[in-house]
C-alpha positions as YAML, in Angstrom:
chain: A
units: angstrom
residues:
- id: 1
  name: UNK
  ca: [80.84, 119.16, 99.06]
- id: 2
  name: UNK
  ca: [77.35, 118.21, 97.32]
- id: 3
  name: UNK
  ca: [76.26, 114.97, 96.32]
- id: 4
  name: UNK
  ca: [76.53, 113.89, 92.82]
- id: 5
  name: UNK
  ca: [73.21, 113.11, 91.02]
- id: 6
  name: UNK
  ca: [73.85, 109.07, 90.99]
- id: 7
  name: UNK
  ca: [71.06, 106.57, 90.23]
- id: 8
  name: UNK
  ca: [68.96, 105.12, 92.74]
- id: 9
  name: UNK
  ca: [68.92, 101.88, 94.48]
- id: 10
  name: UNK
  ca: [66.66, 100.35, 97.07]
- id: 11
  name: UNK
  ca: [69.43, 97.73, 97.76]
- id: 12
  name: UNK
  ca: [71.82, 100.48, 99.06]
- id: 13
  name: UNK
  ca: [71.78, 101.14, 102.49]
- id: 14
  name: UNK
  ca: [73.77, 104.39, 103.39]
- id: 15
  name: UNK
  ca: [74.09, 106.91, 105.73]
- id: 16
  name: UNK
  ca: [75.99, 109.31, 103.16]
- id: 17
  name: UNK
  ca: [72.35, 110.72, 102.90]
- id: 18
  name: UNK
  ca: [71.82, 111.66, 106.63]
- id: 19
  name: UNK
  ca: [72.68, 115.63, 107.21]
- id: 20
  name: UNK
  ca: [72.94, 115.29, 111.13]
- id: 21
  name: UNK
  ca: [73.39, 112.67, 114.63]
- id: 22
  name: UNK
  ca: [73.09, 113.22, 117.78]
- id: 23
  name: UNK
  ca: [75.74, 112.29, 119.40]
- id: 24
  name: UNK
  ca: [75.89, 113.30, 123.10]
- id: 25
  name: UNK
  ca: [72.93, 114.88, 123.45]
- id: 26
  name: UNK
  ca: [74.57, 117.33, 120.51]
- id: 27
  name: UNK
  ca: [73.86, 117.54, 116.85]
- id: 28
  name: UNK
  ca: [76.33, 117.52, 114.38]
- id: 29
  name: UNK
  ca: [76.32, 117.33, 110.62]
- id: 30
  name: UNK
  ca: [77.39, 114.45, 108.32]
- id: 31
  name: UNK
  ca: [78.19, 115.10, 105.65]
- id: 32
  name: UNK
  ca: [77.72, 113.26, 102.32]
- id: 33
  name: UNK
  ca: [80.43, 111.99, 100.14]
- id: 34
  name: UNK
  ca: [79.95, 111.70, 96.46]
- id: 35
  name: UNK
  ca: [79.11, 108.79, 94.30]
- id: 36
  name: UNK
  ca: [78.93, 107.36, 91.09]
- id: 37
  name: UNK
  ca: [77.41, 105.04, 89.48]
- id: 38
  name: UNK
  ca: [79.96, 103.04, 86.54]
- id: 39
  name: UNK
  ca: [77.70, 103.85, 83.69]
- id: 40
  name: UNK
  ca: [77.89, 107.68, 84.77]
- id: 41
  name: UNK
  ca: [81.70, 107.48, 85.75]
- id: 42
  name: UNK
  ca: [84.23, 109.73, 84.26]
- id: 43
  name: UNK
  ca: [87.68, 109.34, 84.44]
- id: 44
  name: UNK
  ca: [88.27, 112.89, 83.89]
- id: 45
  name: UNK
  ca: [85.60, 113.90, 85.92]
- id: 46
  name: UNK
  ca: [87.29, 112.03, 88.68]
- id: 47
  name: UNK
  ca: [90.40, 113.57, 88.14]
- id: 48
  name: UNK
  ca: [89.55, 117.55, 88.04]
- id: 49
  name: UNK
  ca: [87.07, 117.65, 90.61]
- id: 50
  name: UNK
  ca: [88.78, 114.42, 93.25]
- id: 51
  name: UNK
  ca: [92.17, 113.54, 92.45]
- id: 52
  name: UNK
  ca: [93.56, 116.97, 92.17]
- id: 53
  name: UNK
  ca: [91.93, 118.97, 95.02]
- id: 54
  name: UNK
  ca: [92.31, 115.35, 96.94]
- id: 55
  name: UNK
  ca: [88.32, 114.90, 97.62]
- id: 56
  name: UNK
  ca: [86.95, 111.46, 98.50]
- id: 57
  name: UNK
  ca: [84.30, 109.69, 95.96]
- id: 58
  name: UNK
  ca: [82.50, 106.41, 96.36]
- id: 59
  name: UNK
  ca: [82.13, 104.43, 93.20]
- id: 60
  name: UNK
  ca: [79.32, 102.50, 93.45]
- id: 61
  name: UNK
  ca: [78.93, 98.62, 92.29]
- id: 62
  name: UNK
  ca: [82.94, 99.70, 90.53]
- id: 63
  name: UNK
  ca: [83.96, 96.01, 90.91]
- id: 64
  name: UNK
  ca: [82.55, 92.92, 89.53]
- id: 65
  name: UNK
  ca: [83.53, 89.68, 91.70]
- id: 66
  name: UNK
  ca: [82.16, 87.09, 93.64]
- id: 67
  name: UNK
  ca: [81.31, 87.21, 96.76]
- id: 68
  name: UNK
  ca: [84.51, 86.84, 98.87]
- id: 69
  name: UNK
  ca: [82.51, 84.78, 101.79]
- id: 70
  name: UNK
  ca: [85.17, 82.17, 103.93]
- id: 71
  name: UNK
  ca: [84.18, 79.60, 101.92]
- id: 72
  name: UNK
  ca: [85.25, 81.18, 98.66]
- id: 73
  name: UNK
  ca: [87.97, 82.71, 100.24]
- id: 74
  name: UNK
  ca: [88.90, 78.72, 101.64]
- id: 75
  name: UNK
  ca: [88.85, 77.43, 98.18]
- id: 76
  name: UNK
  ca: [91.52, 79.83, 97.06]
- id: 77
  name: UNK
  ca: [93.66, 80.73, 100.06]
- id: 78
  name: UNK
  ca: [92.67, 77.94, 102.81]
- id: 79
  name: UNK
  ca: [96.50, 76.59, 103.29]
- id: 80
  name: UNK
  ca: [98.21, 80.03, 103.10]
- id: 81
  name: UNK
  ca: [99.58, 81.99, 106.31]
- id: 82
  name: UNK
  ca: [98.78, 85.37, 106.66]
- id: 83
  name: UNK
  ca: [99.32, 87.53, 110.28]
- id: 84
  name: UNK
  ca: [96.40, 87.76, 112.48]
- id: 85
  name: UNK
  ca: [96.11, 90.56, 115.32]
- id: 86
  name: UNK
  ca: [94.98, 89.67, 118.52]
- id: 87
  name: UNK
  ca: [93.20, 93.11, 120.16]
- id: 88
  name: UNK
  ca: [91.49, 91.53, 122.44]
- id: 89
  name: UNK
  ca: [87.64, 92.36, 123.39]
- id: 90
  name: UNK
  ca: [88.97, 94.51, 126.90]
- id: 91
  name: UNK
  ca: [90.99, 97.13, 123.92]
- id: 92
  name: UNK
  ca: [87.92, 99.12, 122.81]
- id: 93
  name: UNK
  ca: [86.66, 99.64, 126.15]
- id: 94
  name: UNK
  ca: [90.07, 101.41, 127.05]
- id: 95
  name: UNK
  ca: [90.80, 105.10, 127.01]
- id: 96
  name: UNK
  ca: [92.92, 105.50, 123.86]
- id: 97
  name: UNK
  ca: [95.58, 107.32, 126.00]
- id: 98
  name: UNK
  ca: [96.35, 104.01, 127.94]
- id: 99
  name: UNK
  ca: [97.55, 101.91, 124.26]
- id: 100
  name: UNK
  ca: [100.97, 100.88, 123.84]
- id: 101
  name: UNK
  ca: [100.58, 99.25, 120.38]
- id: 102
  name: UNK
  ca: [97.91, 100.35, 117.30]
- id: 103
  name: UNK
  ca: [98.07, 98.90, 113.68]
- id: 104
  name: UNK
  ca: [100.54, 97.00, 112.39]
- id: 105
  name: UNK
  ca: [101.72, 97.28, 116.44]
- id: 106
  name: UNK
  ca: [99.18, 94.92, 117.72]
- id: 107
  name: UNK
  ca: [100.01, 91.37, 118.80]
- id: 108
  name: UNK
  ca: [100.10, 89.11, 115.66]
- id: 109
  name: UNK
  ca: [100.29, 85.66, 114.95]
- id: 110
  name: UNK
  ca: [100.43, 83.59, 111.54]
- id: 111
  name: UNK
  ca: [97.50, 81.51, 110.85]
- id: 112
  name: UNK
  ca: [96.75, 79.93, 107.75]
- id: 113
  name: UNK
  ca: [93.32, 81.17, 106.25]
- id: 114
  name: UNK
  ca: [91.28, 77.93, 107.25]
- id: 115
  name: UNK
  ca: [92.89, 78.30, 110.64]
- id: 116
  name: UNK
  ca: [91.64, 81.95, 110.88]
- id: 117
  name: UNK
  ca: [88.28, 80.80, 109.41]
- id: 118
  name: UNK
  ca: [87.50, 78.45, 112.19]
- id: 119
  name: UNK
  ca: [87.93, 80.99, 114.44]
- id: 120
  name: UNK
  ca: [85.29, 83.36, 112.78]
- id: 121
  name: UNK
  ca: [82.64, 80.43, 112.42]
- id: 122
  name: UNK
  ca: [83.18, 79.48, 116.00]
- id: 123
  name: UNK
  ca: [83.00, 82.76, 117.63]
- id: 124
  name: UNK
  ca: [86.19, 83.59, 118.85]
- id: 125
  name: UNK
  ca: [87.38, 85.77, 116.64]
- id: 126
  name: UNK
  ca: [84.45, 87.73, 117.34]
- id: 127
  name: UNK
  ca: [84.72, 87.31, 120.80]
- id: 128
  name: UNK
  ca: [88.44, 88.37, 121.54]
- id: 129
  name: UNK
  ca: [88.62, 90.38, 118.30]
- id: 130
  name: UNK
  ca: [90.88, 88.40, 116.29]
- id: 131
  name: UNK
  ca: [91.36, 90.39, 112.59]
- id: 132
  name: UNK
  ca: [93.13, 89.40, 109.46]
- id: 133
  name: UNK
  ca: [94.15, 93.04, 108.50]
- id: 134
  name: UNK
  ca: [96.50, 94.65, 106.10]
- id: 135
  name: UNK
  ca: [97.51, 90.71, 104.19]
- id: 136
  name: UNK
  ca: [99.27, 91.22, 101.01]
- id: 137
  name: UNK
  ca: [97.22, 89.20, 98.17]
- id: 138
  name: UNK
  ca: [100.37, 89.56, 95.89]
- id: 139
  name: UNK
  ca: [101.45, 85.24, 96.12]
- id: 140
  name: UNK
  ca: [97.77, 84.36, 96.25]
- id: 141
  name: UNK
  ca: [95.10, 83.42, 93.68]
- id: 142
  name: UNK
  ca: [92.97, 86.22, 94.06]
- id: 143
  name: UNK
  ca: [96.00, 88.51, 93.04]
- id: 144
  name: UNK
  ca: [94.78, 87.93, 89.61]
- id: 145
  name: UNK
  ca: [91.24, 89.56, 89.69]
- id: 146
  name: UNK
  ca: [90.77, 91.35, 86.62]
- id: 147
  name: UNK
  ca: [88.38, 94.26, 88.34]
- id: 148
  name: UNK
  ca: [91.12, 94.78, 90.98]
- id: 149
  name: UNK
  ca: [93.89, 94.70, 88.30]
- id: 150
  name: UNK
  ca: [91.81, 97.09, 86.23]
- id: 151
  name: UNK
  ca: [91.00, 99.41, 89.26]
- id: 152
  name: UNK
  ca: [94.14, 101.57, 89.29]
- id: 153
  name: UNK
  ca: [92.92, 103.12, 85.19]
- id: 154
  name: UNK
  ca: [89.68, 103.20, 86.07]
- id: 155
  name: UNK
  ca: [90.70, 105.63, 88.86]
- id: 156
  name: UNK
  ca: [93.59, 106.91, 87.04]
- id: 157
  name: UNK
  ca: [95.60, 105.72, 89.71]
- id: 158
  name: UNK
  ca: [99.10, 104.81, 87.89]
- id: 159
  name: UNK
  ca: [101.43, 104.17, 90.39]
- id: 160
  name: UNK
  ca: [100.83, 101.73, 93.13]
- id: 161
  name: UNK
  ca: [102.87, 101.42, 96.18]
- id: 162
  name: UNK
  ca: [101.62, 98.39, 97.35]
- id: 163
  name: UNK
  ca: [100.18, 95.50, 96.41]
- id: 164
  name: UNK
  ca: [96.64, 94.90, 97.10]
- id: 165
  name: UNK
  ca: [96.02, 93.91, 100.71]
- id: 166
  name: UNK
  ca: [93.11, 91.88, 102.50]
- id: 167
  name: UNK
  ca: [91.13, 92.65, 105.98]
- id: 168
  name: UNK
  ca: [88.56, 90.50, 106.71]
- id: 169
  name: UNK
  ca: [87.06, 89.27, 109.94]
- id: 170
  name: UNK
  ca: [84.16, 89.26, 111.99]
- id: 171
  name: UNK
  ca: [81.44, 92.21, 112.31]
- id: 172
  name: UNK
  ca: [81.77, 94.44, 115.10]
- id: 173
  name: UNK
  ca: [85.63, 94.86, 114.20]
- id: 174
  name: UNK
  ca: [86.69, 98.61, 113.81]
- id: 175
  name: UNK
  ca: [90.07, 99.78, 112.51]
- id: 176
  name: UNK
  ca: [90.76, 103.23, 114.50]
- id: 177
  name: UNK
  ca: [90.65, 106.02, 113.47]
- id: 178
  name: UNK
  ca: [93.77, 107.34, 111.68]
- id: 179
  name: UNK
  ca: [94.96, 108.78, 107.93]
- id: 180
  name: UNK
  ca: [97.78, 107.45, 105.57]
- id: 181
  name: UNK
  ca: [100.05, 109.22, 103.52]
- id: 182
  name: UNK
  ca: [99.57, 107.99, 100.38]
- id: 183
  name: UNK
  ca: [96.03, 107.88, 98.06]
- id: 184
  name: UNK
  ca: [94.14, 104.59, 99.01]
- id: 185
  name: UNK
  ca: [91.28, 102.77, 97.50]
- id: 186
  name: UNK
  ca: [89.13, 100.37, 99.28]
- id: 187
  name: UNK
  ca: [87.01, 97.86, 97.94]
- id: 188
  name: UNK
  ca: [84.22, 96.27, 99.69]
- id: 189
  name: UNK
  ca: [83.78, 92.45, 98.89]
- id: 190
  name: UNK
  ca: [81.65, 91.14, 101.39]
- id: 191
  name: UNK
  ca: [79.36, 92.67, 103.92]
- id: 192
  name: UNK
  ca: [79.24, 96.36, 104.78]
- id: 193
  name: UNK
  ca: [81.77, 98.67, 106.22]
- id: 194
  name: UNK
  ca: [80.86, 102.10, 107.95]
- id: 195
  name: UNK
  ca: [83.57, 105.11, 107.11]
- id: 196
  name: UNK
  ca: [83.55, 107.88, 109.19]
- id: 197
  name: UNK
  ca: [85.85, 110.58, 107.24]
- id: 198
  name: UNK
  ca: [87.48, 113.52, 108.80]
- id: 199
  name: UNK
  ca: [89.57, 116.11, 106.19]
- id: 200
  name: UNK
  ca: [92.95, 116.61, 106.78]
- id: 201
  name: UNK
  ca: [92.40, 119.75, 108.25]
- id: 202
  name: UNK
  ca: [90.74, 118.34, 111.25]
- id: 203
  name: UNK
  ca: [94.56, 117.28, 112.74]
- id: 204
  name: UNK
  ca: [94.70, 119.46, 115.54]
- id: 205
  name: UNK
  ca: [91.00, 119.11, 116.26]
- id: 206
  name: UNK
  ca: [91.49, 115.38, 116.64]
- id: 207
  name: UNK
  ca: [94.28, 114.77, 118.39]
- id: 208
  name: UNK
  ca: [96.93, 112.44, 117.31]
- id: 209
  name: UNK
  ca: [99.15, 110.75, 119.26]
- id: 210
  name: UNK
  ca: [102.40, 112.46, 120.25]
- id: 211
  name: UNK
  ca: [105.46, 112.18, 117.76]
- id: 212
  name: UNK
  ca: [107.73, 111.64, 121.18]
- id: 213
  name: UNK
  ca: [106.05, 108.68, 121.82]
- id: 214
  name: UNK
  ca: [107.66, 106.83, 118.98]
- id: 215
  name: UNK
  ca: [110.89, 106.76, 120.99]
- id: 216
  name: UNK
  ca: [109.72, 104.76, 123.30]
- id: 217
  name: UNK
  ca: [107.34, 102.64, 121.23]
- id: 218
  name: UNK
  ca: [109.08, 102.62, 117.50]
- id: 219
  name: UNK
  ca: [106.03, 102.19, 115.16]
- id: 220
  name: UNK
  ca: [104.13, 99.78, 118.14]
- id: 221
  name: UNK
  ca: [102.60, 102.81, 118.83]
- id: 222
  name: UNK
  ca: [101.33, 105.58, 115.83]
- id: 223
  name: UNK
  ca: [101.43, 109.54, 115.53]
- id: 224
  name: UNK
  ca: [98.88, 108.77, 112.47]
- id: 225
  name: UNK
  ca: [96.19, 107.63, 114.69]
- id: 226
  name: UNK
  ca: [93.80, 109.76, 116.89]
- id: 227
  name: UNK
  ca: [93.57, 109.51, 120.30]
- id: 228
  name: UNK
  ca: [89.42, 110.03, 120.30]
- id: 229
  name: UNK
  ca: [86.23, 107.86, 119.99]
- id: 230
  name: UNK
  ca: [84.09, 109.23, 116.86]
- id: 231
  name: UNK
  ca: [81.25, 107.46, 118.03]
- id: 232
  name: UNK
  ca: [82.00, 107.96, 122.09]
- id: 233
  name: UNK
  ca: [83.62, 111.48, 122.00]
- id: 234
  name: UNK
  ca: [84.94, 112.92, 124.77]
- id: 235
  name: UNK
  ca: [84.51, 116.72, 124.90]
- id: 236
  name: UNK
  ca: [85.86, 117.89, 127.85]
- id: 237
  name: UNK
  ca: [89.36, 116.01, 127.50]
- id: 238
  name: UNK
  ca: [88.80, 116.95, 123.66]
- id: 239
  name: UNK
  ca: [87.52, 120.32, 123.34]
- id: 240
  name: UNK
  ca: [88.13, 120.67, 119.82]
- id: 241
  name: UNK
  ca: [86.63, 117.57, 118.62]
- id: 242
  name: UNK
  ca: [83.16, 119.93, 118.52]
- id: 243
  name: UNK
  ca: [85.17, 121.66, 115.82]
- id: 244
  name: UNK
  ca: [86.16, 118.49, 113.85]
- id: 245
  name: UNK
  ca: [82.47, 117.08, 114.25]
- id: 246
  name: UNK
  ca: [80.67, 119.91, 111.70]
- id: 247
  name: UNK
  ca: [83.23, 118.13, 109.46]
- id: 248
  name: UNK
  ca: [82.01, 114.51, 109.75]
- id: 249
  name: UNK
  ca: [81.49, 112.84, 106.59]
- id: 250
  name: UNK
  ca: [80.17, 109.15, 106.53]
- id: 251
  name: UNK
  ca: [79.04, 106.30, 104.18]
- id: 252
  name: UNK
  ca: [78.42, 102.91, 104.16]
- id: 253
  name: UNK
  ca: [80.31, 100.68, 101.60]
- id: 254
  name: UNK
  ca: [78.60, 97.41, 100.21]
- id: 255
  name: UNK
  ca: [79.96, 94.63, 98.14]
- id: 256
  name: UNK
  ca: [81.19, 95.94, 94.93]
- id: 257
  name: UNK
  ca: [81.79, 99.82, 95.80]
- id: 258
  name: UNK
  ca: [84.60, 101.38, 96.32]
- id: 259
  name: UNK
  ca: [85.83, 104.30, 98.18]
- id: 260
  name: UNK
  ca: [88.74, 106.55, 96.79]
- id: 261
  name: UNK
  ca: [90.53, 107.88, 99.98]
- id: 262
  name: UNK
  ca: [92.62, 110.68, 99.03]
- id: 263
  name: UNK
  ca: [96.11, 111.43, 101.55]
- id: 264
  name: UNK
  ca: [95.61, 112.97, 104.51]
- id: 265
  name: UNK
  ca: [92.30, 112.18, 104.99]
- id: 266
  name: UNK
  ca: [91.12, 110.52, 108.48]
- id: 267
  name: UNK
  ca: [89.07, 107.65, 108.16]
- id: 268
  name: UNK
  ca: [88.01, 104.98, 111.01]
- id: 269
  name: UNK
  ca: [86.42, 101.67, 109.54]
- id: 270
  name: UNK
  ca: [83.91, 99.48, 111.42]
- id: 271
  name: UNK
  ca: [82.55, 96.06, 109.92]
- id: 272
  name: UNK
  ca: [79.14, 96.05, 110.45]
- id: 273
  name: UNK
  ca: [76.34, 93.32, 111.42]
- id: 274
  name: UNK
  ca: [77.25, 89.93, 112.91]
- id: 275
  name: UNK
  ca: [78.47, 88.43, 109.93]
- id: 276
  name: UNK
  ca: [81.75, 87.71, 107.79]
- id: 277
  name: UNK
  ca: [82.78, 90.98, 106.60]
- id: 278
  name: UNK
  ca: [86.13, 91.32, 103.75]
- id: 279
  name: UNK
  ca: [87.24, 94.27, 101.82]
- id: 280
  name: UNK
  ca: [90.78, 95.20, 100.28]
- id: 281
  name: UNK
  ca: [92.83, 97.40, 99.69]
- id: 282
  name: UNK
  ca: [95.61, 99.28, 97.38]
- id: 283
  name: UNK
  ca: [98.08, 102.32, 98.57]
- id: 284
  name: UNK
  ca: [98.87, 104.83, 95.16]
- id: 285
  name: UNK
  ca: [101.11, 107.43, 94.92]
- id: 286
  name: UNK
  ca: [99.88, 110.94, 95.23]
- id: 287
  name: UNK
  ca: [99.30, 112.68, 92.12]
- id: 288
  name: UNK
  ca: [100.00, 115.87, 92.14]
- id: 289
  name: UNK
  ca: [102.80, 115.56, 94.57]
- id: 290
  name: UNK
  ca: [101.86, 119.35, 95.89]
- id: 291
  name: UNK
  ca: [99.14, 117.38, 97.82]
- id: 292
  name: UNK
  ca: [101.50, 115.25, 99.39]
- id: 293
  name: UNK
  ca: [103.94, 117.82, 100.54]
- id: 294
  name: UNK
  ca: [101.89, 120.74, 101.25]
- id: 295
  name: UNK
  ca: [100.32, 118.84, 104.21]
- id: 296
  name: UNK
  ca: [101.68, 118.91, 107.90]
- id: 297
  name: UNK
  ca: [100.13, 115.57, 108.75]
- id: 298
  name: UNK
  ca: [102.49, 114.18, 105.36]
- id: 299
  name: UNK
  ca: [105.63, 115.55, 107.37]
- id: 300
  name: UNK
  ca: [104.62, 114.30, 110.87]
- id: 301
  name: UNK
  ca: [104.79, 111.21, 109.60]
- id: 302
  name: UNK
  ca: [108.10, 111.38, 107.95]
- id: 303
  name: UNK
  ca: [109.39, 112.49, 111.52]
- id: 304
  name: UNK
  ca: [107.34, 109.75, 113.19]
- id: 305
  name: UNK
  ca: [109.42, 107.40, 111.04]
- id: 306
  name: UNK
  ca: [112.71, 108.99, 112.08]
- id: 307
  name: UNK
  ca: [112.47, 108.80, 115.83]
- id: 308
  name: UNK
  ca: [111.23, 105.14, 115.73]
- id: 309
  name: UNK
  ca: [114.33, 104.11, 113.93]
- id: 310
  name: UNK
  ca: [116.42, 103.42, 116.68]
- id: 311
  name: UNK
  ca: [113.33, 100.75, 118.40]
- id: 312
  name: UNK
  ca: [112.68, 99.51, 115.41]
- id: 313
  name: UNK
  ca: [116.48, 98.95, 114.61]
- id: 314
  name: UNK
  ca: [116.40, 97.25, 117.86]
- id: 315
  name: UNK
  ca: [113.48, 94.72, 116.70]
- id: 316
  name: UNK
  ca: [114.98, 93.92, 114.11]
- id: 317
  name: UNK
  ca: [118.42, 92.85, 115.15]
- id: 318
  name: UNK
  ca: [116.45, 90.68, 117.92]
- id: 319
  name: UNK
  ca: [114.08, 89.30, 115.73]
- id: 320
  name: UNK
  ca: [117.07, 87.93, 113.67]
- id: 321
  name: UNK
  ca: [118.08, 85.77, 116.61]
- id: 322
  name: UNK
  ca: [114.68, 84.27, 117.36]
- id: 323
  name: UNK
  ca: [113.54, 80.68, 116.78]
- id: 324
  name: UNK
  ca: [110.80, 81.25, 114.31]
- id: 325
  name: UNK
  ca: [113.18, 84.27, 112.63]
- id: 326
  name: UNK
  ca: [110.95, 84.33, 109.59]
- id: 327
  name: UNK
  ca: [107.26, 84.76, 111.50]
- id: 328
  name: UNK
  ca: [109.11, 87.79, 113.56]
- id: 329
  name: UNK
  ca: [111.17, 89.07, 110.77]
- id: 330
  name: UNK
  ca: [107.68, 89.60, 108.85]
- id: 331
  name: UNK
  ca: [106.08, 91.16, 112.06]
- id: 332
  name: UNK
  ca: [108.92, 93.85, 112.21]
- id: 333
  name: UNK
  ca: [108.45, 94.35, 108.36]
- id: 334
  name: UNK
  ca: [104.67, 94.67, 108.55]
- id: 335
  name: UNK
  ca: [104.85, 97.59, 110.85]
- id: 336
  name: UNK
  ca: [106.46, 99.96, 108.27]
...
């Protein structure tokens, strides 16, 4: 993959121009994702040489709106409860193989925004790692944006299957790494966010979890997510992530860009600096479908869902009976 010719800016900070790290005492490559600029983009550039081999591209300064900083985000959300997850600051110290819940698994609890907001400007949420993550924008204010509304033409994206979707928190958050089976977009809307990008034919080398395991766990616990550090990788338990590593790709997102995320495609996400840090996102269907079906990590997912039916069945007959029904009704939901 070779970079685009894109104009330069000495307000971008990104490491989609490094060609190697050293990570362990051992170099490895990463790789650089393209980019655009909007006054170079082409829609049907996008679509012969991205959407239909299913290659990531970053288009740069691709959405116009205000900073989405807690304040601004008070003045239009403050009363409204969203779920926060609770990972706690001992999770990222653990060996992956020890989890029990990942995603949409973790411990939630429904805040309202201003609620959540205290907890950034105090500390705590940076502290104990509290993160507003995957909150559908679809009842709010901000569902309106014209340059989010406008995003899924601009990418020729014309089927989305979600709604747009807010994660915001604290810096030094990182969403795991993991893939998704549909085409994503994220869009970076205050601070910076670090992607480190894996292809889809990197599964083996980095070592999901176990399908079994949903079973035991329903969808607490996800066959979508690896079971490895890409910034603390362990070789000898993971012998292949060497493999997966001359595959790295990385870039750093700022406010305004945004990062087409073809299926399949592994992707961890870290917040960066010390700072309030937002971004959202959109799920699209897969166009062409032959991308979606002709990958193994699309049908390990459709199994994944399978064996958790019977836990999550489970969930969902006891959440029913609960006191606050509605709270764990929408916890249950959220997982799928």
């Amino acid at each position: 993959m070779t970079q685009a010719n894109s104009k330069s800016s000495p307000d971008l900070t990104t490491h989609s121009a490094s060609t190697s790290g050293d990570i362990n005492g051992s170099k490895f490559p990463f790789l650089p994702i393209q980019e655009r600029y909007p006054e170079t983009w082409s829609t049907e550039e996008f679509i012969e040489q991205h959407q239909i081999p299913g290659i990531p591209i970053v288009l740069r300064q691709g959405v116009s709106e205000p900073e989405w900083n807690l304040d601004y985000l008070e003045s239009k959300i403050g009363e409204q409860k969203f779920l926060c997850r609770f990972y706690g600051s001992e999770r990222k110290t653990l060996d992956k193989r020890q989890w029990t819940t990942i995603g949409s698994g973790i411990t939630a609890k429904s805040l309202s925004f201003s609620e959540y907001a205290d907890l950034v400007r105090s500390g705590q949420a940076h502290e104990e790692d509290i993160y507003l993550a995957k909150c559908p924008l679809a009842e709010t204010a901000l569902a309106a944006s014209p340059s989010l509304q406008n995003l899924g033409q601009q990418f020729h994206l014309l089927k989305g299957m979600t709604d747009f979707n807010l994660w915001a928190g604290a810096g030094g958050h990182t969403e795991s790494l993991h893939y998704d089976t549909f085409d994503g977009t994220l869009i970076q809307l205050a601070g910076q966010k670090r992607v480190v990008l894996f292809p889809p034919s990197q599964l083996s080398n980095l070592y999901p979890f176990p399908l079994i395991g949903h079973l035991h766990h329903g969808l607490k616990l996800r066959s979508w997510f690896s079971q490895v550090y890409p910034d603390n990788p362990d070789f000898e338990a993971f012998p292949g992530l060497k493999d997966a590593f001359k595959h790295r790709y990385e870039v750093i997102l700022n406010p305004g860009d945004v990062l087409y995320l073809p299926v399949g495609w592994w992707h961890e996400v870290s917040a960066l600096g010390e700072g309030f840090v937002c971004s959202a996102n959109r799920f699209w269907a897969v166009t062409p479908r032959r991308r979606l079906f002709s990958k193994w990590s699309s049908w390990r997912t459709y199994f994944a869902f399978l064996l958790s039916m019977p836990f999550m069945s489970l969930k969902f007959v006891q959440a029913l009976f609960k006191s606050n029904r509605k709270e764990e009704l929408e916890k249950v939901l959220r997982m799928f």
